[in-house]
C-alpha positions as CSV (number, residue, x, y, z in Angstrom):
1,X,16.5,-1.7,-11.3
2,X,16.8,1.0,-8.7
3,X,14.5,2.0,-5.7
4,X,13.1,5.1,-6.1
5,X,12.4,5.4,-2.4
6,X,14.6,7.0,0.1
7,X,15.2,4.7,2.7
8,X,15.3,7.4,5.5
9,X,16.9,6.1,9.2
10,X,14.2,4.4,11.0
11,X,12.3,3.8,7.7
12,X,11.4,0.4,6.9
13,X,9.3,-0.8,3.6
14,X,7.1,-4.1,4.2
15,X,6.2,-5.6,0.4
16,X,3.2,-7.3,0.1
17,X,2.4,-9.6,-3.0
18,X,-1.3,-9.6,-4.3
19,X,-1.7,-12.5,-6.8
20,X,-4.6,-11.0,-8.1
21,X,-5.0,-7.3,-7.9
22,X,-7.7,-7.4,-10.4
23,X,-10.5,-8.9,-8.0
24,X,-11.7,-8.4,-4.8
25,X,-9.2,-9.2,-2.4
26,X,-7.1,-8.7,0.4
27,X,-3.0,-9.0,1.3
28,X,-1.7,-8.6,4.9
29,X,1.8,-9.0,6.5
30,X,2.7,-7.7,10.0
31,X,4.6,-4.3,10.9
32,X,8.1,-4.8,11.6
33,X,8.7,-2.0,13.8
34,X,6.7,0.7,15.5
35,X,6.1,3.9,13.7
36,X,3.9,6.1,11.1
37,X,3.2,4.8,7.6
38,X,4.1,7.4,5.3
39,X,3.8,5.8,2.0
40,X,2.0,3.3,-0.3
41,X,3.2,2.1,-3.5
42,X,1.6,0.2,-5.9
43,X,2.7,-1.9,-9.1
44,X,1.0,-4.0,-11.5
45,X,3.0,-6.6,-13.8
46,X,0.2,-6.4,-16.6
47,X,-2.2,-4.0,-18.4
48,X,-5.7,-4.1,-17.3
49,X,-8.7,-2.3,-18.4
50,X,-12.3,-0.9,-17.6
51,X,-13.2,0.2,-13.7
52,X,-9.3,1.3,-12.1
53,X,-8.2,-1.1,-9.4
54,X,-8.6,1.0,-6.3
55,X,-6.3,-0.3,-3.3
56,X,-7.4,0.9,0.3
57,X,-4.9,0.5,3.0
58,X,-6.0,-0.9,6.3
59,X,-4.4,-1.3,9.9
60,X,-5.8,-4.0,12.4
61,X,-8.9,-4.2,9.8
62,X,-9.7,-0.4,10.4
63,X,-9.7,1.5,6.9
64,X,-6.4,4.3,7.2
65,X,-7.5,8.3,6.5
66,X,-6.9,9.1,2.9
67,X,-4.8,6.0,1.8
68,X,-6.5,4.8,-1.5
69,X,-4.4,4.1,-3.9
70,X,-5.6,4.3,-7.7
71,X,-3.3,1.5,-8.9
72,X,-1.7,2.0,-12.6
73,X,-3.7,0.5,-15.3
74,X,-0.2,-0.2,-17.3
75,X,1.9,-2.9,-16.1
76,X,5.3,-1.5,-14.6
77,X,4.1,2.0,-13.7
78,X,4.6,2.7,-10.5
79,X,1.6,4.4,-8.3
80,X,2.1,6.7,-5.3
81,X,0.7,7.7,-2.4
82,X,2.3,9.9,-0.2
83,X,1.2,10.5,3.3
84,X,3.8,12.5,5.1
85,X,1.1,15.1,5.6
86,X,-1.5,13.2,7.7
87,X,-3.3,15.3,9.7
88,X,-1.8,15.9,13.5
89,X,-4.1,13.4,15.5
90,X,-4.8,11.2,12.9
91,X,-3.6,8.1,14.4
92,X,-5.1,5.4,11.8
93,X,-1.9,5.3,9.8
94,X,-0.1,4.0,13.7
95,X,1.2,0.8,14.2
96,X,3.1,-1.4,16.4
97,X,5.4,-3.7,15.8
98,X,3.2,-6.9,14.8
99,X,0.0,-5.2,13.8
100,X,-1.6,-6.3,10.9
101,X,-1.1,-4.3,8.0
102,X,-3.6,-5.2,5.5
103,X,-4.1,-4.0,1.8
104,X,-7.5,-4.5,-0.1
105,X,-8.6,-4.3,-3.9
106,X,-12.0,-3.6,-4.7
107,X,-11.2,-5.5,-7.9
108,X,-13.2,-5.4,-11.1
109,X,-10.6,-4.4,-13.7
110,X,-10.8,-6.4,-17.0
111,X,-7.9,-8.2,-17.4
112,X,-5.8,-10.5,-14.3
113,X,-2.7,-8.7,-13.0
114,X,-0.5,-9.6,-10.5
115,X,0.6,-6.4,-8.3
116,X,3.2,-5.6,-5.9
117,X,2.5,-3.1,-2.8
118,X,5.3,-1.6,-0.7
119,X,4.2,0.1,2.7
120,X,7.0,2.7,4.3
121,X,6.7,2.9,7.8
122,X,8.7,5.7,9.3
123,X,9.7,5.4,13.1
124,X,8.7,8.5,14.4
125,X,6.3,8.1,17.6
């Protein structure tokens, strides 16, 4: 299986495994580097149905502009959010290295799916 992202210098992609993307729940890991998150990518191993399984993506517990992800109701297909065009100022998608990078779902889907996220965080500060 390829990688469809483009691992630019300075980029580096934290995966995050959500045993349940279905429900209510949340994922974390901590930033590797310092730098600008530029992407989030979202997929689900199984079909679910009913309400779409909404992923927001959160810094230090503080929600980041624009990143909700509509995750893929069909298992294997990949959803993206790109967010290379954050507004200038915006600094909720910032983080240093160790900061909590956390992803929640708001759940209610039909159907249990396990789902994997991939953050890109570009160094660029």
């Amino acid at each position: 299986m390829t990688l469809s992202l483009v691992n630019n210098s300075g980029d580096q992609v934290v995966t995050l495994h959500m045993p349940d993307a279905s429900a209510a729940a949340t994922v974390a890991a901590a930033a590797p580097i310092k730098g600008h998150i530029i992407r989030l990518v979202g997929v689900p191993y199984s079909n679910t149905s009913g309400t779409v399984n909404t992923l927001t993506l959160k810094v230090k517990g503080t929600a980041v502009t624009d990143a909700t992800l509509n995750l893929s109701a069909t298992g294997g297909t990949t959803s993206t959010l790109d967010m290379l065009a954050t507004p200038p100022g915006d600094d909720t998608g910032r983080v240093n290295v160790g900061d909590s990078i956390q992803v929640a779902s708001a759940g209610g889907s039909t159907g249990s799916t396990i789902a994997n996220i991939s953050v890109v965080i570009r160094d660029r500060f």
